[in-house]
N, C-alpha and C positions, 0 to 999 in steps of 0.2 A: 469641501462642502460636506456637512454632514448629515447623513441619511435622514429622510424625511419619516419617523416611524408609522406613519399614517400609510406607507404606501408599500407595499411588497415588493421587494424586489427579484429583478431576472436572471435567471442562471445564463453564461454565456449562449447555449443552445434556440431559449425561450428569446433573447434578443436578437438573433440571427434572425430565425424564423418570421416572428412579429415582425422585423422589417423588411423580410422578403415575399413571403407567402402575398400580401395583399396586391403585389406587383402580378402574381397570376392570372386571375379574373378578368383584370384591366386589356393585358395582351388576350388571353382565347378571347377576350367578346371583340376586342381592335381585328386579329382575323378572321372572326365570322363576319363583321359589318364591310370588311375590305376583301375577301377574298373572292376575285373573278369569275370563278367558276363554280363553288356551293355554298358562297356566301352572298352576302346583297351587291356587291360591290362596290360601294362606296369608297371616294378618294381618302388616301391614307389621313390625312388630317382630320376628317371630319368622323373618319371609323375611330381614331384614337379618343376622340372625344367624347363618343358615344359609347365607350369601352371605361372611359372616364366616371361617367355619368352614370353606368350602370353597373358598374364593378366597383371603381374606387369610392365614391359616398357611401353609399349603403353598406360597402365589410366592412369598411374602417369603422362608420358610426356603430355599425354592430357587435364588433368587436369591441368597441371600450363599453358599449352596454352588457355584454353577456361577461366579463372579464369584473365590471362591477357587481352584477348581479349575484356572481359563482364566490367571490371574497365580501360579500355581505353590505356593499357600498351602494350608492344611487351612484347617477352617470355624474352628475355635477363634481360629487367628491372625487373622481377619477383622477382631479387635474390639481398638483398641491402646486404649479408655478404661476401663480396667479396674484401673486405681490400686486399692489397699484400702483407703478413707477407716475410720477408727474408727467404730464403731457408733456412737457419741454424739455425733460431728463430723456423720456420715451425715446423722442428725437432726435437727442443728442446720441444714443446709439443705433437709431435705425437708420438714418443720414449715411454715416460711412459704413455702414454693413450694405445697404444699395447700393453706395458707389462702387465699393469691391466688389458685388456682385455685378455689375454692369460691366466693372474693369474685367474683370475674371471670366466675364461670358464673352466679350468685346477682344479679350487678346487670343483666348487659349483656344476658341471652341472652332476657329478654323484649321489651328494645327492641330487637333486632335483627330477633327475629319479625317486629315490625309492619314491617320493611322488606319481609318476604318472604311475609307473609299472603297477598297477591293472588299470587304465583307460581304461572304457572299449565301451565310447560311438565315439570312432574314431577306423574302423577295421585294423589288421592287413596290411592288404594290403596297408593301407597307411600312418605306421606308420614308420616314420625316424626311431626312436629308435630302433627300430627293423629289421630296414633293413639287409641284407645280402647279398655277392654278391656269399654265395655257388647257384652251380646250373646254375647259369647267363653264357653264350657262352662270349668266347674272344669277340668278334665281338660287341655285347651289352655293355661289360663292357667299353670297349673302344670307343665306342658314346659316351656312360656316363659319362666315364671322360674328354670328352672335351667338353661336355655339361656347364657341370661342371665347366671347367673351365672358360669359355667364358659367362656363364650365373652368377653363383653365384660367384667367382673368382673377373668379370670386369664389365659387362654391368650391371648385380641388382644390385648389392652393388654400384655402380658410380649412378645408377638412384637413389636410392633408397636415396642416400648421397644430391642430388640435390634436393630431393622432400622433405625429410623430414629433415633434417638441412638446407638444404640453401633457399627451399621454404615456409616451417611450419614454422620453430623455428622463424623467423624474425618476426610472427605473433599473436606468444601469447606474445607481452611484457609483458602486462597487467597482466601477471603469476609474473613479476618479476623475481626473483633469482631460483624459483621455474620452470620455463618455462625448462628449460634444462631436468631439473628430472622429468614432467611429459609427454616430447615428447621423450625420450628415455622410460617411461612407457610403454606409448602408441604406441610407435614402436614395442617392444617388443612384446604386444598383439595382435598387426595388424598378428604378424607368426600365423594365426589361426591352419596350419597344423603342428608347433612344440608348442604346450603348454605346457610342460614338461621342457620347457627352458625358460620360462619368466622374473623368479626372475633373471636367470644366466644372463640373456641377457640384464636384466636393469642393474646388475653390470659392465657387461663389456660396454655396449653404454652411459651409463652417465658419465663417464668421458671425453669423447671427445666428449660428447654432451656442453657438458661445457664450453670445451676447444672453441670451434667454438663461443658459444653465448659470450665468453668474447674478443676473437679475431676477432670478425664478420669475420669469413676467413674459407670458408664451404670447401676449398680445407685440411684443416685438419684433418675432418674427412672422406673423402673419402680416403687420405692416409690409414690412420688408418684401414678400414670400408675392402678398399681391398686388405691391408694387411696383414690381421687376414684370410680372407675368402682363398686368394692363398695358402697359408701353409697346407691346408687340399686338396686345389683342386690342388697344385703341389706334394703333398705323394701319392695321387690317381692316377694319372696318371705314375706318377714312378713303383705305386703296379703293374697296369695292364699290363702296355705295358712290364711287365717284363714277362707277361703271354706268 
C-alpha cells in the first residue's frame, strides 16, 4: 500500500503513545466512579462506562481535532480511508470479520480468563470479569443497560472506529502489511481496565482491522466494531427490563 501523501506519518514512539495514552483517562475516571471508599461507588460496569463517556469521546475527538488543527488540516480531512465500498461489497467483508470476531471472543476469551483469574493488582470492585448484577436495584440495572447501550453499543465503539482505524491506521504505513496487526495490538492494550481480554481482542479486531487498511473504507469496521458490541448491550437490556 502506498503512502497516502496527504497524511503525515508516525514515528514508531508517536504510534505507541497515540494508541495508549487515551486508554488513561478512561481507567482514573472508571476508578473515581467505582471506588468504595473516595470515589462514588458505582458498580464496575456502569463506572467503566462513565469512564467511557467521559474520557474516551471527548480525547479521542479532541485529539484528531487539535492533531488536524497543529498540521494545518480540518477534522474531516483527518481521515484518507474513506473509499465508498458498495453496500453489498461493504458486507461481503464485514459478515466474516463478525463471525471471526464472535468466533474469536466465543472460543478464546474464557481460556484467557484462566490466565488472569488470580490477577490481583486491579480490585475487585473494578473488575469486568467479575462483575455481577446480584444485589443491584431494577432501577440501577436499567441506567446500566442503556448506558450500555448508547455508550459501548454506539457512541465508543463509532469513536473509537474513527480514532483508531480511520485516524491511526492511515498513519503507520511505514508498518507495511504489518500496520493492521499491530494497531489492533495496540487497541487491544489501550482496554487498560479489561487485560484479561487482550490476546481475545487482537483476534477478534485484526481481522477488520485488515479489512479497512486494504479497502481504505473505515466505515467497515465500525459496522463490525458495533455490531459485535449491540448483541451483548441488546441481551442486557432484554435481561433487565424483564426485571
Amino acid at each position: 500500500m502506498k503512502n497516502d501523501e496527504r497524511i503525515k506519518q508516525m514515528n514508531l514512539l508517536q504510534i505507541i503513545l497515540y494508541h495508549l495514552l487515551p486508554g488513561v483517562p478512561i481507567l482514573l475516571l472508571a476508578i473515581l466512579f467505582a471506588n468504595p471508599n473516595w470515589g462514588f461507588g458505582f458498580p464496575a460496569l456502569l463506572s467503566v462506562l462513565l469512564g467511557a463517556a467521559f474520557g474516551l469521546i471527548p480525547v479521542q475527538l479532541l485529539t484528531i481535532t487539535l492533531t488536524a488543527r497543529r498540521q494545518g488540516t480540518k477534522f474531516k480531512d483527518a481521515f484518507p480511508f474513506t473509499e465508498r465500498t458498495a453496500i453489498g461489497k461493504l458486507l461481503l467483508w464485514a459478515v466474516p470479520c463478525f463471525l471471526l470476531g464472535i468466533l474469536a471472543f466465543g472460543l478464546f476469551s474464557g481460556v484467557e480468563y484462566l490466565l488472569w483469574q488470580d490477577f490481583t493488582l486491579m480490585p475487585d470492585w473494578l473488575r469486568l470479569d467479575k462483575y455481577t448484577m446480584d444485589g443491584l436495584g431494577v432501577g440501577l440495572l436499567r441506567v446500566t443497560a442503556v448506558v450500555n447501550l448508547a455508550i459501548n453499543g454506539l457512541l465508543g465503539s463509532f469513536t473509537e472506529e474513527v480514532y483508531f482505524r480511520g485516524f491511526l491506521l492511515p498513519r503507520m504505513n511505514k508498518l507495511g502489511k504489518f500496520a493492521p496487526l499491530i494497531n489492533a495490538a495496540l487497541f487491544s492494550v489501550y482496554h487498560l481496565f479489561s487485560p484479561w481480554e487482550v490476546i481475545t481482542r487482537i483476534l477478534g479486531c485484526a481481522p477488520f482491522a485488515y479489512a479497512v487498511w486494504y479497502k481504505k473504507d473505515m466505515r467497515i469496521s465500525m459496522v463490525v466494531h458495533c455490531s459485535m458490541n449491540l448483541i451483548g448491550c441488546i441481551g442486557m437490556m432484554i435481561a433487565v427490563f424483564q426485571l
